[in-house]
C-alpha positions, 0 to 999 in steps of 0.5 A: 055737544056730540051725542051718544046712545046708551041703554039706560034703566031710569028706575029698578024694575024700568024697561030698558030706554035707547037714549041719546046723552052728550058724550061725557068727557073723562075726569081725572084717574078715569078714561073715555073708552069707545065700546065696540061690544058688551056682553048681557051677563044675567047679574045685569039683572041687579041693576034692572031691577034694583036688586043691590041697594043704593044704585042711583038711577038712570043707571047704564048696567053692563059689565061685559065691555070691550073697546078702545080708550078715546080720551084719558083724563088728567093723571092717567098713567100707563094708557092712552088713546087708540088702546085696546081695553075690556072692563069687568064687572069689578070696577076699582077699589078704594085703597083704604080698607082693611082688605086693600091693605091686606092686598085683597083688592077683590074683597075692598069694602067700597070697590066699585062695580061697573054698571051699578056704581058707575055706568056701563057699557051698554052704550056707544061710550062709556068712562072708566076708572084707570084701575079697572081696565084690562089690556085686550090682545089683539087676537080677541075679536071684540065680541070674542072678548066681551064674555071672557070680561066676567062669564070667562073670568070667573071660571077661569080664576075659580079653577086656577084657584081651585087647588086642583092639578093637572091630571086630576078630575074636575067636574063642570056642573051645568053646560051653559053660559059659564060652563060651557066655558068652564069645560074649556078651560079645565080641560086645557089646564090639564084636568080629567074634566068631567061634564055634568048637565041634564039629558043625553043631548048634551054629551055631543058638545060637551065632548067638543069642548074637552070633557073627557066624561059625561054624565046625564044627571036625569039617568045617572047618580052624579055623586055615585058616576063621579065616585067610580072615578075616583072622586072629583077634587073641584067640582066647578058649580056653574048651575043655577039649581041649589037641588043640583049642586046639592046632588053632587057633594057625594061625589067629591074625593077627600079634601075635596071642593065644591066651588060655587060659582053660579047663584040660586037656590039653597045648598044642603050637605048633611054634616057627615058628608064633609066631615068624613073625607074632609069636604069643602063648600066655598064660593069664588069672587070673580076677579080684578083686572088683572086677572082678566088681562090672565084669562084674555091671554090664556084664552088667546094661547089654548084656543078658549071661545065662548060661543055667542048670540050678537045682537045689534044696539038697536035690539039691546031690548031683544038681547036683554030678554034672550040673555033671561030666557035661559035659551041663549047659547050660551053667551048673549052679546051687543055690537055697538055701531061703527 
């Protein structure tokens, strides 16, 4: 039988192992998709570790997948091999439940997730549920594509969703993997966007990346700096500091919104600070597939890249360790072989 690697977790908190499998062939509703590359997203850190109960080990993690469709399983509708195709961390739903009958099919109570429920694109191949692919423009190179999967996904549908308008502010909290990305896309949606991050060196790219402000939150009071301009409607909470996210709520405007995006740490509002100008503190799902196909275009028509670090499958290890370092910038990324 035809074999391929892949990089499997065999337990939570395992290493990572490079091993050859038989190349799977697909069952009904799902595709077989050739992987030209994967990104390293820091929730990989859930299937390494074990961190969601449940996950059946070896488990292949990876959410971040772009390709080409190989082979189609029986009752496979609308795709066909030589497509090109991404895979986002939201991997179908059951149809069944109360929210997919409400048409919330991000909220579905048995939704499957790439690399967790099923294995991801950490491999040379990988199956796929119809459901969950995404049509690749032809004008993303796989590697360009690959971040846009969830890190572009989820800033850009938090922010179109956000509620906020053209010529509005909005700030961008942290510079890294999704803010980097976040600055991007609210600067071409037409916001007065803001960056936000810790030390001057940062204003040089933040810039370059669209924002029209800047502020180094070691020298300056971002709440009291936001408020001067006359408050941010959206605050786009990429970092991973519940202290700086925390820092920032006082400088939202009336009816405005911290939308939380980036896990860690506690957030602490005192009450009269959202009571009086009528705060808000959410969080924002990343997406289904379709909305990755809207990211991937709107990337394509405004010029939206990530800026990456492309390892070869051979240094996946290497990759994984760059991605958890924090010192990636911003997103990290395998290219698979051929």
């Amino acid at each position: 039988m035809p074999k391929m690697r892949v990089a499997q977790v065999s337990r939570a908190k395992g290493p990572l192992e490079l091993v050859e499998r038989e190349i799977p062939a697909p069952k009904a509703g799902t595709v077989r998709i050739k992987v030209h590359a994967c990104g390293i997203c820091h929730s990989d850190v859930m299937t390494k570790d074990g961190l969601i109960p449940g996950i059946q080990y070896p488990r292949v993690p990876g959410h971040e997948v772009v390709g080409a469709i190989d082979a189609v399983g029986p009752g496979v509708v609308g795709w066909a091999p030589g497509q090109r195709v991404g895979v986002g961390w939201w991997g179908g739903n059951d149809g069944t439940c109360d929210a997919c009958r409400r048409g919330e099919l991000w909220a579905c109570q048995l939704s499957a997730v790439s690399g967790i429920t099923f294995d991801g694109g950490y491999a040379e191949y990988m199956i796929a549920p119809m459901s969950a692919l995404a049509r690749l423009p032809d004008e993303l190179s796989a590697t360009d594509a690959a971040p846009l999967m969830c890190a572009g996904l989820t800033t850009f549908n938090a922010l179109r969703n956000s509620g906020a308008r053209p010529g509005e502010v909005v700030a961008v909290l942290g510079i890294g993997g999704l803010g980097h990305l976040g600055v991007q896309f609210a600067a071409k949606m037409g916001h007065r966007t803001v960056a936000i991050a810790r030390g001057k060196d940062k204003e040089a790219l933040a810039r370059k990346l669209g924002a029209h402000h800047y502020i180094d939150s070691q020298e300056r009071d971002p709440a009291a700096e936001l408020s001067k301009l006359g408050g941010a409607s959206v605050i786009l909470g990429t970092a991973s500091s519940g202290e700086a996210m925390s820092s920032v709520i006082g400088g939202l405007a009336p009816n405005g919104s911290l939308l939380v995006i980036g896990a860690g740490g506690v957030i602490q509002a005192s009450p009269e600070v959202l009571l009086l100008f009528n705060r808000s503190l959410r969080g924002w799902y990343s997406g289904t597939s379709i909305d990755s196909e809207d990211t991937l275009a709107f990337s394509v028509l405004q010029g939206v890249r990530p800026m990456n670090e492309v390892f070869p499958m051979e240094r996946i290890g290497e990759a994984y360790e760059r991605m958890l370092s924090g010192k990636a910038r911003f997103r990290v990324v395998v290219k698979m072989p051929g």
